[in-house]
Structures are given as structure tokens and as C-alpha cells.
N, C-alpha and C positions, 0 to 999 in steps of 0.2 A: 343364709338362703339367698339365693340369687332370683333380682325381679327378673321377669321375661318382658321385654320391651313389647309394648302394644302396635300392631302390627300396621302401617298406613292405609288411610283410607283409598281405595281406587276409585274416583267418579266414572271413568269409565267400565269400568269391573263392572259396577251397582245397575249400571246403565244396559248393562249387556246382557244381564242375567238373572235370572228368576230367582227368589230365596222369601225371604220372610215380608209377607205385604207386596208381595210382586208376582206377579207372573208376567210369560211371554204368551200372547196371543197371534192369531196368524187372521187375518181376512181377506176375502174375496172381492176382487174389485163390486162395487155399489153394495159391500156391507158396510153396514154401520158401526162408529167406535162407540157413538151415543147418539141421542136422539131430544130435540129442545123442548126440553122439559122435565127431563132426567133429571135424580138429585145428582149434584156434585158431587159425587164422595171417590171419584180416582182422578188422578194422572196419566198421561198416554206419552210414552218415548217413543217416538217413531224410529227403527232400525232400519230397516229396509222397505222401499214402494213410495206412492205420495198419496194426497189426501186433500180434501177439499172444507173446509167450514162453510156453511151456510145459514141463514137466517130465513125466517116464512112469518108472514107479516100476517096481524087477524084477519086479511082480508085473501090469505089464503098462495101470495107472492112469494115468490122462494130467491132468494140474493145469493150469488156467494162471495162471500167476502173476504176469502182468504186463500190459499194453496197451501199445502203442509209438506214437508220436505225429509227425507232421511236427517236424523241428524238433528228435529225439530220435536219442541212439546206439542200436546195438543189437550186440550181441557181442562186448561193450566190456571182457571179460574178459581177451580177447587179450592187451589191454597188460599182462595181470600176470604177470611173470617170466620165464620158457621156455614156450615153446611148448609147450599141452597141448591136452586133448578138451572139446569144449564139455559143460558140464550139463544144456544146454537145447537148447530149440529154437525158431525163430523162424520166424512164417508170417505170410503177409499174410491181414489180414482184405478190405482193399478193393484195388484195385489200387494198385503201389507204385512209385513211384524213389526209388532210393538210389544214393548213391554209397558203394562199398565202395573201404574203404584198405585194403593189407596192412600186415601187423601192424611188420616192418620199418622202412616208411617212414612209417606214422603214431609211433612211438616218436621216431625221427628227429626229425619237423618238432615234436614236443612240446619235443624236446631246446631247438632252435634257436630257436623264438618262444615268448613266453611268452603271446601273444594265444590261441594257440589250447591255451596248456596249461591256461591261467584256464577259456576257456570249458568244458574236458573235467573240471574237478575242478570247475565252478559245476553241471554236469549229474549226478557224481558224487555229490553232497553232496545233490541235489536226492532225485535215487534212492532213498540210502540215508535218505532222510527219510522219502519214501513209502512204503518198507518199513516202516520201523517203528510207521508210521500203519498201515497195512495189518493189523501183528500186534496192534496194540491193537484195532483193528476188527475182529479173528477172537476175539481173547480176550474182549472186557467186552458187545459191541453182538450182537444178536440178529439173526437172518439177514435179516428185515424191511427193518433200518434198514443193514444190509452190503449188501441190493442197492439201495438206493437211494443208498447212496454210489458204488458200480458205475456207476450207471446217470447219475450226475450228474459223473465222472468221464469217464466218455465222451462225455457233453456239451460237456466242457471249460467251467463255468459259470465265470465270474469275468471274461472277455474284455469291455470296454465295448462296450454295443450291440448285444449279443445275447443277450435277455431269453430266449427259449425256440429249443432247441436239437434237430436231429436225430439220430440215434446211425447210426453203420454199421450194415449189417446183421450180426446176430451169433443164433447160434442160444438158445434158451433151455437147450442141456443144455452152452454154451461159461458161459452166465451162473451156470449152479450150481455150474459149476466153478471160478470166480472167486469163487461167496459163501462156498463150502462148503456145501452141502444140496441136496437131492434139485429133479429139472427139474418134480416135482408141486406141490413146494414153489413155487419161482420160480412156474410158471402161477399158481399162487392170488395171491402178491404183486401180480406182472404187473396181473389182473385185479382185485384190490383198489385199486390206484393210479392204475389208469385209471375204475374207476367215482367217487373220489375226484376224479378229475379233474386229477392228479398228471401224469397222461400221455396222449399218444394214440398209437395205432396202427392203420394202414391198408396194410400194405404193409410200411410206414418207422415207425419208433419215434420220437415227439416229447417230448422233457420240458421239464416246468413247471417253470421257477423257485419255485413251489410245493413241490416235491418237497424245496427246501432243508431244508421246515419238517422234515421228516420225520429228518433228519441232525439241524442244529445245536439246534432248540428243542423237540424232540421231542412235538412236536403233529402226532401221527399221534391219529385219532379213536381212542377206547376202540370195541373191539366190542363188539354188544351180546348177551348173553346170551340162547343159542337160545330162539326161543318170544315172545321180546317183538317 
């Protein structure tokens, strides 16, 4: 009798498509994938659209603290331990599909392929980098050059062949909440980068690969002292 070779795992397959302990969901931009305080019991594969994580503090303060990307987990907290209450909360900025796993059977299929346990700790590792960029960006850089890493973030610059970039739409008081500082603040930036010509906006937010100068070599122009 002849064995039938077992057939290889697809991480992207699994990722793409609905089957057992998965579905594909679709939302509306400002619905919610979950809500802080939800128990943990899925995973969320983002396929297409973006997404925002935020946090609301007992005194009723809402942060966001992340952006969520095609191509990006999200409530990926799940896998860790027993079943508990989310931190946060996740909402779409644009409209969305994901395929959400429960927490159960994504533990599982990590167990059994190691393809898709690589890809979840290569995403892992990715996160936990950007966080820490993130706090050095709160601690040393000045709100200026925090929302121009925002704003060139959301671009997603570094992709071949896409020299200048449109952002989703995102409100200016979600942006000050990502840099830390006031939405009066953000407006004067906003408008200092666009007469610069860092950015345009007509509707849709455009950024200059320009705007890079203002992060890595920090040639952002000197202001000139009122009166001159």
C-alpha cells in the first residue's frame, strides 16, 4: 500500500482563508475588532485596510498607541497564557478585512508548523522594536520631528517605487494623540510642513520623501525670529 505524502503547510494559505477556528471578517472604518476589556480569546490577521490600537486610562483618556497595517496581527496578546481581558482596543481607520483566529486554534496550528510560528515571532520581534523606537521618540525628539515620523510611518516610506505617499484619513486630534501634544500644536506643524513643502493636503494627506530630511538628518529650516 502506498503512503500519500502529507501535504505542506501554506502560512499564507491559512492566513488568507477562512476554515476551521477562523473566519474572514470585513469592517467599517471606526468599527471595532475589540473593545478594552474584552476577554482575549481571538487573533486578528489584517488582509486588507489599517487600524489603530488605543488605550483609555480610569480617568477616562483615550492614547493611541499603535497603527495596524495589511499584513499586521492585531490582539496578539491572546496567545499569552490563559485567557484574559484585552488592554486595549482596536478600530479600523479605513475599511477592513481580517481574518480573525480563536485563540485555541491559532495556539494549535503554532504548535504543529513551525512556518507559521517563525512568521508570528518575526512580527513579534518586529513590534517589540517599534515600541522601543517609539519610546525613544517620546523621550529624546521633540514633537516636531515625532510627528513627522507619524506621518512618514503611515506612508509606509521605504517600499521600492513609491517616492511620495498618501496617508488614510486620520483626524488631527488621533495625530496628537499618537505624538503627545496638543491638536493646536499638530495644526501649526501640519501647516509648517506643508508651506515647506514636506506635504500636501487637499482632502487626502500627501508626504514628501522630503519630510525624511526632517527625522534622519534633521534639516528641518531654523525659524526665523519674530520681526525679521
Amino acid at each position: 500500500m502506498v503512503e500519500l505524502e502529507k501535504p505542506g503547510f501554506d502560512a499564507a494559505a491559512f492566513l488568507a482563508s477562512a476554515g476551521l477556528g477562523r473566519e474572514i471578517i470585513k469592517l467599517a472604518r471606526k468599527e471595532t475588532f475589540f473593545s478594552q476589556g474584552d476577554p482575549a480569546d481571538a487573533v486578528f490577521y489584517l488582509q486588507e485596510g489599517r487600524a489603530k490600537v488605543t488605550v483609555v486610562s480610569p480617568g477616562g483618556k483615550e492614547a493611541t498607541i499603535r497603527l495596524v497595517d495589511a499584513g499586521d496581527f492585531v490582539g496578539e496578546e491572546a496567545l499569552a497564557g490563559a485567557v484574559g481581558l484585552r488592554l486595549s482596543a482596536a478600530t479600523a481607520i479605513t475599511p477592513c478585512t481580517a481574518l480573525k483566529i480563536g485563540r485555541d486554534r491559532m495556539v494549535r496550528v503554532m504548535h504543529e508548523e513551525h512556518e507559521l510560528s517563525e512568521l508570528v515571532m518575526k512580527f513579534l520581534l518586529e513590534n517589540s522594536m517599534r515600541i522601543q523606537a517609539d519610546l525613544v521618540d517620546q523621550l529624546f525628539n521633540s514633537s516636531e520631528k515625532r510627528l513627522a515620523r507619524v506621518l512618514l510611518l503611515m506612508a509606509e516610506f521605504g517600499k521600492p517605487g513609491e517616492p511620495d505617499q498618501f496617508i488614510p484619513k486620520i483626524s488631527q486630534e488621533t495625530l496628537a494623540e499618537m505624538v503627545g501634544t496638543t491638536r493646536s500644536r499638530v495644526s501649526f506643524f501640519m501647516n509648517r510642513f506643508r508651506k515647506l513643502g514636506f506635504i500636501e493636503y487637499n482632502g487626502r494627506i500627501k508626504i514628501h520623501k522630503s519630510l525624511l530630511n526632517v527625522v534622519l538628518l534633521d534639516q528641518l529650516p531654523e525659524r526665523k525670529p519674530r520681526g525679521l
